[in-house]
N, C-alpha and C positions, 0 to 999 in steps of 0.2 A: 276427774272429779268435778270438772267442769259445772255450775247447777243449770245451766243451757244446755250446752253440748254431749254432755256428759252418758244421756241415755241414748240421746242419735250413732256415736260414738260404740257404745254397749253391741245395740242391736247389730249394728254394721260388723260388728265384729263376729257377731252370733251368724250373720247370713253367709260371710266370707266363708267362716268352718265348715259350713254344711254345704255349701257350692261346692266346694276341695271338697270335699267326704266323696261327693258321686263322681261330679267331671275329671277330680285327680287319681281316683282309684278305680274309673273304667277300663283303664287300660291294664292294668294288671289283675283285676277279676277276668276281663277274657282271656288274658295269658294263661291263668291259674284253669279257665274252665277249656279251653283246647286242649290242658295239659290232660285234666282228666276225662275229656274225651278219647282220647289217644289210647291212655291206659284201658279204660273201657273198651274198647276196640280190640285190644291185645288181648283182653283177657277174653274176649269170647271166642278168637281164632283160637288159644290156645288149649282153653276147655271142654270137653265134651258137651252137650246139650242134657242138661237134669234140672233136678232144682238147687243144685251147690252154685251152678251156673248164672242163674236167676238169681238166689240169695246174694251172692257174690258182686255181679253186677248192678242188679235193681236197690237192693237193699241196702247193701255197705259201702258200696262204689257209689252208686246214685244218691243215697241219703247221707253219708257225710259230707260226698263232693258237692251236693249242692248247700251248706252252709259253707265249707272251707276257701270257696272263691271270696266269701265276704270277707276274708281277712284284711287284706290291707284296706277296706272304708273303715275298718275299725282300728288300722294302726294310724291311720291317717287323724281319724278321729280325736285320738289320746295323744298324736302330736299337736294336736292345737290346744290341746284341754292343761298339757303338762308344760306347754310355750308358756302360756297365758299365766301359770300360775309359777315358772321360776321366774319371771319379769317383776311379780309383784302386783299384775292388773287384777286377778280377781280378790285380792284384799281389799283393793279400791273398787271395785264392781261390787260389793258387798256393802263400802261404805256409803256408793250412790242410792243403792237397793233401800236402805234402811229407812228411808220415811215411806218407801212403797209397803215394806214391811211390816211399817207398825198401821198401817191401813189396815191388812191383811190379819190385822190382830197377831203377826207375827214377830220374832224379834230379828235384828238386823245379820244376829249371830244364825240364825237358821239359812243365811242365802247359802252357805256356802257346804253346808251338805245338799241344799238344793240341789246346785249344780254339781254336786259328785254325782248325784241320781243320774246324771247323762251318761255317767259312764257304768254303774253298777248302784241297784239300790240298796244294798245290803251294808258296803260298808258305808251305805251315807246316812244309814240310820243309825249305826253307831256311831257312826262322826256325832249326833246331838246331844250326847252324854257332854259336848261344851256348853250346849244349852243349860244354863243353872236352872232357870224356872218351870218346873214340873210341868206348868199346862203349854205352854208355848211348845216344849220338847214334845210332847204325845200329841198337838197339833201340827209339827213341822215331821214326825213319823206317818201321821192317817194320809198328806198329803203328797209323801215324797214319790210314793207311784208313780204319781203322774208325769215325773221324771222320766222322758222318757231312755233307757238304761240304753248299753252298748248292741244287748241282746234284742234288741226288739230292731236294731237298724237292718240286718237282713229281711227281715219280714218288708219292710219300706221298700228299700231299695230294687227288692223283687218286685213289687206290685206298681211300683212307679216306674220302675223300668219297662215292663208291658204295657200300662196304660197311662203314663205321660212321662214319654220321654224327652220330649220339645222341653217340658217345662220341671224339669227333676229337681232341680236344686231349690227352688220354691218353693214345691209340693214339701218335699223334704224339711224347707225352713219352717212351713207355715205347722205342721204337722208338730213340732218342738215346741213352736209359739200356741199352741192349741193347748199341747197340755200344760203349759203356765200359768195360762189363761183358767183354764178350767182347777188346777190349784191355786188361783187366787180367790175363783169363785166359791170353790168345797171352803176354802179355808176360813173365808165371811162367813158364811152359813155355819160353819163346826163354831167361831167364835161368837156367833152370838147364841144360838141354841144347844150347845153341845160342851164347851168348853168354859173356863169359869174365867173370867178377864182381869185380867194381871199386869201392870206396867212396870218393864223393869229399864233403864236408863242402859244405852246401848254404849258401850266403852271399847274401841279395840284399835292396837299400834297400828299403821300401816309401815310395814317394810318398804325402805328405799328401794326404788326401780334397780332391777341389776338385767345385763346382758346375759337371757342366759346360754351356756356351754351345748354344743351340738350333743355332748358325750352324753351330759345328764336327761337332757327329753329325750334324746332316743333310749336311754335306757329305763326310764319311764315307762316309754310306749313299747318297749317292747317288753318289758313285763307284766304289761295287762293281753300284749298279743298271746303270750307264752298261754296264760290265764285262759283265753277262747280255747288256747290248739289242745289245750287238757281235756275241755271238755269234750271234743272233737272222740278222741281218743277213750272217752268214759262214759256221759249220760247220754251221746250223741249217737255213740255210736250201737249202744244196749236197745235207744229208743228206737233206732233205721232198723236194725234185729226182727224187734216187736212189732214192727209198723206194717214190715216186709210179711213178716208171718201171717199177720191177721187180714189183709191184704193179699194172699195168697192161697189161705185155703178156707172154705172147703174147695177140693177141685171135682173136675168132672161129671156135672151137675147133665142132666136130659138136655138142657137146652144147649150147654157146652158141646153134646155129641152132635146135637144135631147141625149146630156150626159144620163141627168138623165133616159131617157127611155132606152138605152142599159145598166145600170149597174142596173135598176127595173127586167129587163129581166131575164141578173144573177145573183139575186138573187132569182130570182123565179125559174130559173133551178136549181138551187145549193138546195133550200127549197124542192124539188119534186124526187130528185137523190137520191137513195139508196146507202148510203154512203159504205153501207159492200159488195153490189156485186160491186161497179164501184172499180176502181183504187185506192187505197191509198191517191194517187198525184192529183187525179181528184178537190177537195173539194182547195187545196192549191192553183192551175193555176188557179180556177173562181176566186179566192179570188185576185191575185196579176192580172187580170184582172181588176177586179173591182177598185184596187187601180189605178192601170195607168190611165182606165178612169180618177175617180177622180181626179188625177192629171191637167192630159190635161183640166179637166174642169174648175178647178179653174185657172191654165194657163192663157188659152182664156176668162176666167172672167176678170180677170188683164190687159191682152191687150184690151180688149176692153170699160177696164175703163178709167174715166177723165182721169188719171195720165199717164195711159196704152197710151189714144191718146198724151196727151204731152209729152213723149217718145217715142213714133214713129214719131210727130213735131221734134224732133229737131233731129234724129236717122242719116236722111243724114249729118248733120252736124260732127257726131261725132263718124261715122263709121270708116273713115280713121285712128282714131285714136285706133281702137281695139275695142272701149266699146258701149256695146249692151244698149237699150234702158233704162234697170234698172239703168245703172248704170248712163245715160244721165239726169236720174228724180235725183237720190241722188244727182248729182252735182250742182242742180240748186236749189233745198231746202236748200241747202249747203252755199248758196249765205247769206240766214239769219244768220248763225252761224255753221260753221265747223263740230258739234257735229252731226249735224240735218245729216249731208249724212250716218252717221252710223244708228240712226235711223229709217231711211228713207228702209235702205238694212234691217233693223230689221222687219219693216212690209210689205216690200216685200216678202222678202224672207220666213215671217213666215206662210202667205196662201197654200205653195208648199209643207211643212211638213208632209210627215204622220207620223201616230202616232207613228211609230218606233224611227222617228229622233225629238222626241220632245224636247227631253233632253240633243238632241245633242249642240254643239255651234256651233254661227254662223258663222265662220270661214270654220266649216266642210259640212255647206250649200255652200259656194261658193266655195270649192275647189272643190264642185262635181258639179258645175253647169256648163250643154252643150249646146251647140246647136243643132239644131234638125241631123244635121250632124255627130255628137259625140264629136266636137271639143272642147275644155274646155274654157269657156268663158274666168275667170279666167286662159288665160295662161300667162308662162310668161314675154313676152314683153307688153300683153296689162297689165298687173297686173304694170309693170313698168310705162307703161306710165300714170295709173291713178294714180299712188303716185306722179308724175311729176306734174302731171296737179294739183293734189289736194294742191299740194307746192306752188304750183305759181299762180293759178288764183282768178281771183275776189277776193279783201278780205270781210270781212263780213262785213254787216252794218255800225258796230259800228265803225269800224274804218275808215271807210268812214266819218263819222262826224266828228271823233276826225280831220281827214285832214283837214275838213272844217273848223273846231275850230282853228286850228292853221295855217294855210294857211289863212284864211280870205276868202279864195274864194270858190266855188263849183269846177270851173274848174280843179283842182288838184285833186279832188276824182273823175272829169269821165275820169281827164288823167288816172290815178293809175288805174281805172276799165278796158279801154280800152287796155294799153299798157301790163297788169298784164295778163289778161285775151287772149290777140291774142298772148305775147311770151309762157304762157301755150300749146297753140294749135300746136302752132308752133315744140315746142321741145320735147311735147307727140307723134308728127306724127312721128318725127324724129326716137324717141325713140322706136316706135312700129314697123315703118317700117323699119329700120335697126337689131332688135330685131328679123323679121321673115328672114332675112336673116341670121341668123345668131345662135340664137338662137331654 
């Protein structure tokens, strides 16, 4: 509580968490993601080739496994969130906050559903029913979005891990600090145009510092982990289902056969070539022939599925902003629950695999993924503006009720959709299009 030191203190503490979140939980996301390569593995030796095969692997295996390696940044995460707070520090992080607060037209009593926001925003909008003063409450609800939740740190931790891994814990921190930043600023703006200005005198104990017990944060943290592996097991695993499906048919389109009758071709030249007079290298170029086909084919399988045309529906919209059509599908599956847009890149991106890169992660699919021009989808300004965008738009579902539950009205979750969702647009384009000049 330092009034020098006190926020230097804060911050350092904020960057330490988020360091540990990536560097300390790298090692067990690639334990977790070898495991389910393996399994993957196994279950294609053991099943016959269909599409139970495909659903199986691509869909269920590939789209919950790639959200369920985030586990432990998220157990990691809520051990530092549930440390800080049997200590007694973020009562006192709340009582430094408080003249930032009442800057913010906010009260000192709103930091601390702030910061539950990092870990889920749903119950940190009920947590402001301690809020007593009406406007300050329905101001410290419009802004807690920007929290960024538990659920959105896989979406991070993917895109940071493919295009800056040198520098993750930073991106990472600065990415937290962006959205505080940007709810300090909504919150200015809501309190002088929006909300009706209120001063209410900020009163609250601070609890004596206590050591606290290994037994009680871990059991903290592990039942907000329990809380992720549900979902894994329920909207995760419905949405990989639906993603897979739409994603996979219609099939066998003119252009699909015609794939398949030039790589029938080479295999019938390559089956009839006399491997000992031709070239050495002869037998290797049909072979990486035949794979490119393959490629392009499943490619143009993808674009020309459901999902594939609802990715091209909404593509003008969200070209300006850097991101190609894959990434326009995860953002709006993304709209159910945050988890779903890694997902979603999990059974996209696992069609385009060959068999070399099965093992690989899926980080090291999108750091290689071009455009037909060579240009790297994944570069860095659009890489940027989809962690932007993925901070700030739409929140999911559930928190959309919760506004409704505590606002009484609906109109407050389609202001929060609308306003959330066009300043996204807004400071993605900015980001991207200053990012090619510059970057």
């Amino acid at each position: 509580t330092h009034r020098l030191f006190g926020f230097p203190i804060f911050i350092f503490f904020m960057w330490v968490m988020f360091e540990a979140t990536f560097k300390l939980g790298e090692y067990p996301m690639n334990w977790i993601d070898m495991g389910i390569g393996y399994i993957s593995d196994l279950m294609a030796t053991l099943i016959p080739e269909g599409q139970f095969k495909d659903l199986l692997i691509d869909g269920i295996i590939g789209g919950v496994g790639g959200v369920i390696i985030f586990l432990p940044n998220i157990l990691i995460l809520f051990f530092f969130i549930s440390f800080m707070e049997d200590t007694g520090y973020m009562a006192r992080a709340a009582f430094i906050m408080d003249k930032l607060m009442h800057k913010m037209g906010l009260h000192g009593k709103s930091f601390i559903p702030l910061i539950m926001g990092f870990g889920c925003n749903v119950p940190a909008i009920m947590a402001t029913r301690t809020i007593e003063d009406k406007n300050k409450r329905l101001l410290t609800i419009l802004i807690n979005p920007f929290m960024s939740c538990s659920a959105r740190l896989p979406v991070y931790i993917l895109i940071i891990g493919a295009v800056f891994p040198s520098h993750a814990g930073s991106v990472l921190f600065g990415l937290y600090i962006t959205g505080i930043l940007l709810a300090i600023g909504i919150s200015k703006l809501f309190n002088r145009y929006l909300i009706t200005k209120t001063d209410v005198p900020f009163v609250m104990e601070l609890p004596p510092y206590r050591l606290p017990t290994l037994r009680n944060t871990t059991k903290h943290m592990w039942g907000k982990g329990v809380q992720y592996l549900n979902k894994m097991g329920g909207v995760i695993l419905i949405a990989s289902i639906i993603i897979w499906f739409l994603g996979y048919f219609p099939r066998n389109s003119e252009n699909s056969t015609h794939y398949d009758n030039q790589i029938n071709e080479l295999a019938l030249t390559l089956s009839k070539t006399d491997t000992v007079i031709q070239a050495p290298t002869f037998a290797e170029e049909v072979n990486i022939k035949m794979d490119s086909l393959l490629l392009l084919k499943e490619s143009e399988q993808q674009e020309q599925s459901y999902i594939g045309r609802l990715g091209k529906g909404v593509q003008p919209i969200i070209e300006p902003l850097g991101f190609d059509w894959k990434m326009g599908v995860s953002l709006i599956t993304g709209i159910a629950a945050k988890e779903i847009v890694v997902s979603t890149m999990a059974v996209l991106y696992k069609s385009e695999m060959s068999d070399s890169d099965e093992q690989s992660q899926l980080s090291q699919q999108l750091r290689n993924e071009s455009y037909a021009n060579g240009r790297k989808v994944y570069n860095t300004p659009a890489a940027l503006a989809f962690l932007i965008f993925t901070l700030i738009y739409f929140p999911c579902v559930a928190v959309l009720v919760a506004i409704k539950k505590e606002t009484g009205s609906w109109k407050w979750s389609a202001f929060t959709i609308v306003y959330t969702t066009g300043l996204a647009w807004i400071l993605a384009f900015i980001v991207f299009q200053t990012g090619q000049l510059f970057l």
